[in-house]
PDB file with one MODEL, atoms N, CA, C and O in Angstrom:
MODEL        1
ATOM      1  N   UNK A   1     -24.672   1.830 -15.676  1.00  0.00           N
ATOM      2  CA  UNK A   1     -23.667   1.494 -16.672  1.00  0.00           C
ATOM      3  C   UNK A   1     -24.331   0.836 -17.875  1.00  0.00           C
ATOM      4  O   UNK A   1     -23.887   0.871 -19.023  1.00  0.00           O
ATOM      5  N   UNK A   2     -25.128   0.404 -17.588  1.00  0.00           N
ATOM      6  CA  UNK A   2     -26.336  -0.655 -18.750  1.00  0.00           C
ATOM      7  C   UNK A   2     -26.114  -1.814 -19.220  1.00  0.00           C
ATOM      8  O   UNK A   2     -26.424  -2.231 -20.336  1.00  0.00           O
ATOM      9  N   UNK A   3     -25.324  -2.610 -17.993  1.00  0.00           N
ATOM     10  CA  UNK A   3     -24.965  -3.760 -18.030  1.00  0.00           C
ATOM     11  C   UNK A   3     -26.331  -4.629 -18.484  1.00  0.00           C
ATOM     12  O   UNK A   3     -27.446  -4.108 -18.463  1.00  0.00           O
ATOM     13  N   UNK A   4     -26.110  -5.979 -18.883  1.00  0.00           N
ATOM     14  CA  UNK A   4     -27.335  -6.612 -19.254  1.00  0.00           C
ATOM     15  C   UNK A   4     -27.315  -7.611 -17.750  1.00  0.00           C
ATOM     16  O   UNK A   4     -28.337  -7.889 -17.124  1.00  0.00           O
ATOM     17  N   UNK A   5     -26.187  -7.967 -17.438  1.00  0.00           N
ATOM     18  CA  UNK A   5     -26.178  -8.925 -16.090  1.00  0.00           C
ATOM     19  C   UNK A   5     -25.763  -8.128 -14.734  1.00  0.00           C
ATOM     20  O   UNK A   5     -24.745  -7.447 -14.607  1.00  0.00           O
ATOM     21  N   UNK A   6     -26.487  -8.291 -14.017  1.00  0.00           N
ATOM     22  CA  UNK A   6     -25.523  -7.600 -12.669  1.00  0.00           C
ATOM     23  C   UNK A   6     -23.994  -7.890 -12.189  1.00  0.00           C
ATOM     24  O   UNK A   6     -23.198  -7.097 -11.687  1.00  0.00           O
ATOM     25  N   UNK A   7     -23.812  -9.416 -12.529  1.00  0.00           N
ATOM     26  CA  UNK A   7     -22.460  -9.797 -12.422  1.00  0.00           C
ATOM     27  C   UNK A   7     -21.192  -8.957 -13.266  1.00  0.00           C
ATOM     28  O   UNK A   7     -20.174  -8.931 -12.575  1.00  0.00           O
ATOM     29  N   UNK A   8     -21.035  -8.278 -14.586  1.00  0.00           N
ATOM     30  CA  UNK A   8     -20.361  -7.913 -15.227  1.00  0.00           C
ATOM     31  C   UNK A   8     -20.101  -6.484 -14.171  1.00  0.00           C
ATOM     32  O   UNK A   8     -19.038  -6.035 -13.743  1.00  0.00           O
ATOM     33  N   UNK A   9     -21.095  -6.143 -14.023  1.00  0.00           N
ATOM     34  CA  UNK A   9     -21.039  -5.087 -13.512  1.00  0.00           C
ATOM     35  C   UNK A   9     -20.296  -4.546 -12.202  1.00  0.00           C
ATOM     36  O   UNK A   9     -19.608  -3.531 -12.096  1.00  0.00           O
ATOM     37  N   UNK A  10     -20.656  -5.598 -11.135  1.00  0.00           N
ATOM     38  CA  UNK A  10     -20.141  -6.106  -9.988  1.00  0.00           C
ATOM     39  C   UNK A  10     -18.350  -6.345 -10.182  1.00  0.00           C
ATOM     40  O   UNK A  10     -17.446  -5.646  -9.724  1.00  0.00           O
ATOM     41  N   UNK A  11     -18.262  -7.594 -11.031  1.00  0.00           N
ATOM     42  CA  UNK A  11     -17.115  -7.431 -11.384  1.00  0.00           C
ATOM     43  C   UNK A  11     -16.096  -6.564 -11.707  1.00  0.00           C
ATOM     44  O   UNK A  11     -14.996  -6.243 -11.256  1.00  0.00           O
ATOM     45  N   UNK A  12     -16.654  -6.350 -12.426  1.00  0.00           N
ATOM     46  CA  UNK A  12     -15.893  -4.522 -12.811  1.00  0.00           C
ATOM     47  C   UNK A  12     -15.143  -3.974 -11.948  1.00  0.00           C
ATOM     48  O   UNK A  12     -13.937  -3.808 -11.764  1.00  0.00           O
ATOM     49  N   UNK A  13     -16.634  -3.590 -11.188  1.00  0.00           N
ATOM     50  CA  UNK A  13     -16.359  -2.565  -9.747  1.00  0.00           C
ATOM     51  C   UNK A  13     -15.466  -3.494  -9.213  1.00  0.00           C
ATOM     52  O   UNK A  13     -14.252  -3.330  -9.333  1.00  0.00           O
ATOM     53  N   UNK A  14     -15.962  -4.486  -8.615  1.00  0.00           N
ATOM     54  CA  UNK A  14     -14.656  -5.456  -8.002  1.00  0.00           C
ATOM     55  C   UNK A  14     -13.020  -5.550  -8.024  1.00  0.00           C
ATOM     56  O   UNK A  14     -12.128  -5.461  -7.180  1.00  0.00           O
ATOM     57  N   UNK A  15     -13.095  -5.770  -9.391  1.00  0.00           N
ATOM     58  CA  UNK A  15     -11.872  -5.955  -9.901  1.00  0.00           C
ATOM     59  C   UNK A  15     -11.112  -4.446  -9.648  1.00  0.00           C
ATOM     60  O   UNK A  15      -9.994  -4.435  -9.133  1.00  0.00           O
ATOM     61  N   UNK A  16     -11.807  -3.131 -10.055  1.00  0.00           N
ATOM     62  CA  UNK A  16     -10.756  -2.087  -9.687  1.00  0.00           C
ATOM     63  C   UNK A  16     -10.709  -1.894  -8.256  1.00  0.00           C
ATOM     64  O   UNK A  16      -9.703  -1.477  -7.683  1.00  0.00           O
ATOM     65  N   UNK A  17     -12.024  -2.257  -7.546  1.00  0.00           N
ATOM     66  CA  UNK A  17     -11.512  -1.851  -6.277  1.00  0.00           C
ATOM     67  C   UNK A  17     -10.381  -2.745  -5.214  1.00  0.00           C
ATOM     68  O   UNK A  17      -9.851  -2.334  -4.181  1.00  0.00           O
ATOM     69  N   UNK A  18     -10.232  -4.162  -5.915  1.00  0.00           N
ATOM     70  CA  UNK A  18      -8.962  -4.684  -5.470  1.00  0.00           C
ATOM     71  C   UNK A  18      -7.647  -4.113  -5.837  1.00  0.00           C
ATOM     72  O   UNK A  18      -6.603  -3.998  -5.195  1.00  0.00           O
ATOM     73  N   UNK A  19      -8.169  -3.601  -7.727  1.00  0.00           N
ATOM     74  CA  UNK A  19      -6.589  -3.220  -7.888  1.00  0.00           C
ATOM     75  C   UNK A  19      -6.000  -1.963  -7.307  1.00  0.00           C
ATOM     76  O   UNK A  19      -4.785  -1.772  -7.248  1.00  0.00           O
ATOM     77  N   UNK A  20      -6.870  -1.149  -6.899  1.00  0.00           N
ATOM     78  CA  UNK A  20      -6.639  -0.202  -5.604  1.00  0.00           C
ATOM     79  C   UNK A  20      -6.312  -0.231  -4.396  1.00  0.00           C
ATOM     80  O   UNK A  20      -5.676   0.631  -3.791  1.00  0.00           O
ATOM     81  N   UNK A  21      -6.827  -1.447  -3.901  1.00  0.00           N
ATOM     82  CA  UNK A  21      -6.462  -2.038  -2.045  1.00  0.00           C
ATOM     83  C   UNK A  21      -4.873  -2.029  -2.543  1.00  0.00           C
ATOM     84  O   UNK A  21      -3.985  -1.339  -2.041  1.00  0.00           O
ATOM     85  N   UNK A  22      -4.708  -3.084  -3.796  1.00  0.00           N
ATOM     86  CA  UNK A  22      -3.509  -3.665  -3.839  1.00  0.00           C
ATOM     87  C   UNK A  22      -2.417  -2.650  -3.980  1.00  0.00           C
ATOM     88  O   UNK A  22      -1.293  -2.965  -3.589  1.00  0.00           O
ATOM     89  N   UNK A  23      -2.620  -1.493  -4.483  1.00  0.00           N
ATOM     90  CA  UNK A  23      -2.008   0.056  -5.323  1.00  0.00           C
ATOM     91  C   UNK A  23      -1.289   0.288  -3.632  1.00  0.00           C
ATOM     92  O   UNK A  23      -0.130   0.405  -3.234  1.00  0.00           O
ATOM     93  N   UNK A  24      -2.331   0.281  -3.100  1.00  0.00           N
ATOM     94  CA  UNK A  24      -2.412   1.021  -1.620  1.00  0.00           C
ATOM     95  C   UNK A  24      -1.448   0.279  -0.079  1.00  0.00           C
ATOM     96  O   UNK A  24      -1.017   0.806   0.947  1.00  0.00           O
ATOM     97  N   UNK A  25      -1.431  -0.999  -0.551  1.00  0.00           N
ATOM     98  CA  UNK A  25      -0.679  -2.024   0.418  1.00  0.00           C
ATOM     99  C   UNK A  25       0.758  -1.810   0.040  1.00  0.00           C
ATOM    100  O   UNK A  25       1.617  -1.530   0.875  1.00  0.00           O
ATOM    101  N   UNK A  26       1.003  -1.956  -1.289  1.00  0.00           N
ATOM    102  CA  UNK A  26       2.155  -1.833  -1.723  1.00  0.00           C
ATOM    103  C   UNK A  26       2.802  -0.480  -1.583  1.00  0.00           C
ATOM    104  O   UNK A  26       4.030  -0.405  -1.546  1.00  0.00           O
ATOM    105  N   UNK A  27       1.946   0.733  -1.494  1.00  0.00           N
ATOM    106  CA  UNK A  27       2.358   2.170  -0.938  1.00  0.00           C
ATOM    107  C   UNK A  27       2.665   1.956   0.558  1.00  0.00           C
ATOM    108  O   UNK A  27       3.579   2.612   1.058  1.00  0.00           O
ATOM    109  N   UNK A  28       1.917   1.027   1.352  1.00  0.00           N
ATOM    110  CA  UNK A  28       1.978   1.053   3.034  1.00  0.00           C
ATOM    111  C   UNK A  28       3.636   0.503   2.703  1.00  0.00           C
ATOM    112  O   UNK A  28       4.745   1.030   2.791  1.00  0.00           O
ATOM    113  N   UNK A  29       3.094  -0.914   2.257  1.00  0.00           N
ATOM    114  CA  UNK A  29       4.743  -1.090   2.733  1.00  0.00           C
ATOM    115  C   UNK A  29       6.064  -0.712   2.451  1.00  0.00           C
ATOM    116  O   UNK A  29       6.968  -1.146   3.166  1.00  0.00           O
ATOM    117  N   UNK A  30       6.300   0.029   1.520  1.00  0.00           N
ATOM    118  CA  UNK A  30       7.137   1.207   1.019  1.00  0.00           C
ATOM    119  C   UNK A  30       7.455   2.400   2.489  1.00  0.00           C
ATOM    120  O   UNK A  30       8.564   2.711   2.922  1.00  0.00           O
ATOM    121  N   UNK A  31       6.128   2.865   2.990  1.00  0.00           N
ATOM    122  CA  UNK A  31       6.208   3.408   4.019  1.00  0.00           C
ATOM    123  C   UNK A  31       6.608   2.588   5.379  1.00  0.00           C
ATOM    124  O   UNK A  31       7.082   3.062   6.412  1.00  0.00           O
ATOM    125  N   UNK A  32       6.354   1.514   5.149  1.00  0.00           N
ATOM    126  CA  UNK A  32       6.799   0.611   6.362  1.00  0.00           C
ATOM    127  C   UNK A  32       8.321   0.877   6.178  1.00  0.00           C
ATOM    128  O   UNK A  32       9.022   1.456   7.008  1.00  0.00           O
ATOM    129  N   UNK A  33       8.679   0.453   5.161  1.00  0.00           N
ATOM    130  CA  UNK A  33      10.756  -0.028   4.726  1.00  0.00           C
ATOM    131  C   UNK A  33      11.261   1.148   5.114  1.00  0.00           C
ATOM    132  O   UNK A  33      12.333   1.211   5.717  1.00  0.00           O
ATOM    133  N   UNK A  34      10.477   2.298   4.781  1.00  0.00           N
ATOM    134  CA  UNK A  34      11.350   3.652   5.093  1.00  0.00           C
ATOM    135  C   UNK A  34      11.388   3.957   6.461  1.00  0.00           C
ATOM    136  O   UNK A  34      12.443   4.089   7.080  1.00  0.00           O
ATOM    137  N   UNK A  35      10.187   4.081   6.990  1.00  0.00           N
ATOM    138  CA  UNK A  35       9.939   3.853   8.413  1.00  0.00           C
ATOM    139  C   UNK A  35      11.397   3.320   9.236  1.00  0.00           C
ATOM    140  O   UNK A  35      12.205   3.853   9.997  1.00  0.00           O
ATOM    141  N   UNK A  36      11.254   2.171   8.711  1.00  0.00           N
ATOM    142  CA  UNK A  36      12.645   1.212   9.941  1.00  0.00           C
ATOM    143  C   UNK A  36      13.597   1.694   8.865  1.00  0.00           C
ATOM    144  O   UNK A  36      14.682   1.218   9.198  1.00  0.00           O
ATOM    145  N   UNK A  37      13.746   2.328   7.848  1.00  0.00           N
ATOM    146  CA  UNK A  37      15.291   2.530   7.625  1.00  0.00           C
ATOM    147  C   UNK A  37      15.494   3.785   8.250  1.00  0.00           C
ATOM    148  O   UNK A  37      16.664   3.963   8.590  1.00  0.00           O
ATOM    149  N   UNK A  38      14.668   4.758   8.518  1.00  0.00           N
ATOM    150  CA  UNK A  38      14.901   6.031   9.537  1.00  0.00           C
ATOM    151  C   UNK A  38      14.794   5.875  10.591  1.00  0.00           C
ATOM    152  O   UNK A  38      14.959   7.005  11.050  1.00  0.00           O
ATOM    153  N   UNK A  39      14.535   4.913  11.774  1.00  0.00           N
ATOM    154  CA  UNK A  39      14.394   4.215  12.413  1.00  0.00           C
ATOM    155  C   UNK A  39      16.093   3.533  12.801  1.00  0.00           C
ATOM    156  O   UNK A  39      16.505   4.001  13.862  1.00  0.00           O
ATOM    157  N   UNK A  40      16.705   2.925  12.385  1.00  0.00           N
ATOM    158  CA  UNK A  40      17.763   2.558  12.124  1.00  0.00           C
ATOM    159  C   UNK A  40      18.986   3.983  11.939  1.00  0.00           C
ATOM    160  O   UNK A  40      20.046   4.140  12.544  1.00  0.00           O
ATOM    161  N   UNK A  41      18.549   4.585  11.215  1.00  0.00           N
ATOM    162  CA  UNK A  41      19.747   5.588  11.126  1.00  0.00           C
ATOM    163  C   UNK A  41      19.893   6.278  12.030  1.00  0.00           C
ATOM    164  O   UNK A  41      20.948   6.816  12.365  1.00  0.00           O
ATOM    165  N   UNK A  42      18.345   6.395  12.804  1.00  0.00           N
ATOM    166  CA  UNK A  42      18.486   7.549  14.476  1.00  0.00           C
ATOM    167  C   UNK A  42      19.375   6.774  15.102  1.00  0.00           C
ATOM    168  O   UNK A  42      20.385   7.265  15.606  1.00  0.00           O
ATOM    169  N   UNK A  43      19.170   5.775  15.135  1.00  0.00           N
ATOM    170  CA  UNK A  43      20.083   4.425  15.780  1.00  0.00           C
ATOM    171  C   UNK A  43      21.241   4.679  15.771  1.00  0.00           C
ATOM    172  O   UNK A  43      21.830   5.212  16.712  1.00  0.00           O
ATOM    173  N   UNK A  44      21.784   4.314  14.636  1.00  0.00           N
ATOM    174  CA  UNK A  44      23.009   4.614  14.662  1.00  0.00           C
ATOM    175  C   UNK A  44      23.591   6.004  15.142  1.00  0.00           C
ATOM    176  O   UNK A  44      24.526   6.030  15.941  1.00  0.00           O
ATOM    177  N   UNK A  45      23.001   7.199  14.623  1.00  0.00           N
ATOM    178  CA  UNK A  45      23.427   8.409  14.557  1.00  0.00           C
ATOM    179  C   UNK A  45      23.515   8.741  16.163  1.00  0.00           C
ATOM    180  O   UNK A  45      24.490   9.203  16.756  1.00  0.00           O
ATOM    181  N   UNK A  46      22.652   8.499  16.530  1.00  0.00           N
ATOM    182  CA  UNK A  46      22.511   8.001  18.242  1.00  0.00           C
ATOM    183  C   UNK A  46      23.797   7.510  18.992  1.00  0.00           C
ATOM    184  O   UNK A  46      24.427   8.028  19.914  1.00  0.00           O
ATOM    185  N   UNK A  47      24.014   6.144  18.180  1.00  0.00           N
ATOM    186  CA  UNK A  47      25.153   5.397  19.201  1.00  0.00           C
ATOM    187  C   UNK A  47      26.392   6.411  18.609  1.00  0.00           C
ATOM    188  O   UNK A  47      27.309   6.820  19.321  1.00  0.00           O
ATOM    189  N   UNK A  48      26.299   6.599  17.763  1.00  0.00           N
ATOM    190  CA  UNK A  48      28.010   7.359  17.437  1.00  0.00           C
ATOM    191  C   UNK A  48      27.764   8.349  17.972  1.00  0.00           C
ATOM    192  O   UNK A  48      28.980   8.382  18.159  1.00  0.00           O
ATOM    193  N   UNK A  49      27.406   9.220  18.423  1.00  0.00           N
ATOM    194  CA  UNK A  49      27.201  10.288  19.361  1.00  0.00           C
ATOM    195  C   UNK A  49      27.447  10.139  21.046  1.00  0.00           C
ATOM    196  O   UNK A  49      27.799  11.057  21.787  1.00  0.00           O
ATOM    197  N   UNK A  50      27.214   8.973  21.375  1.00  0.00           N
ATOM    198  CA  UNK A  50      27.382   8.404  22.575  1.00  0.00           C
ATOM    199  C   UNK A  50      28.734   8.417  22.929  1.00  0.00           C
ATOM    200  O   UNK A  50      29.095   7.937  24.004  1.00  0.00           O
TER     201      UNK A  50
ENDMDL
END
């Protein structure tokens, strides 16, 4: 990259590769909420069938 310090550089990389973990957690738990809300509707759809 032709950083003059290794730290800038590091950083950099750093910094996007958190803001990616973070991109990515916030996608899980999206998939989590949907998860138990389909989860829940078998449920129900279940007991009223009973």
């Amino acid at each position: 990259m032709g950083h003059t310090d290794i730290s800038v550089t590091l950083n950099t990389y750093t910094h996007l590769g958190l803001i990616d973990a973070e991109q990515e957690l916030e996608r899980m738990q999206r998939e989590v909420k949907m998860s138990e809300k389909i989860e829940r509707w078998k449920q129900r759809r279940k007991s009223s069938r009973e």
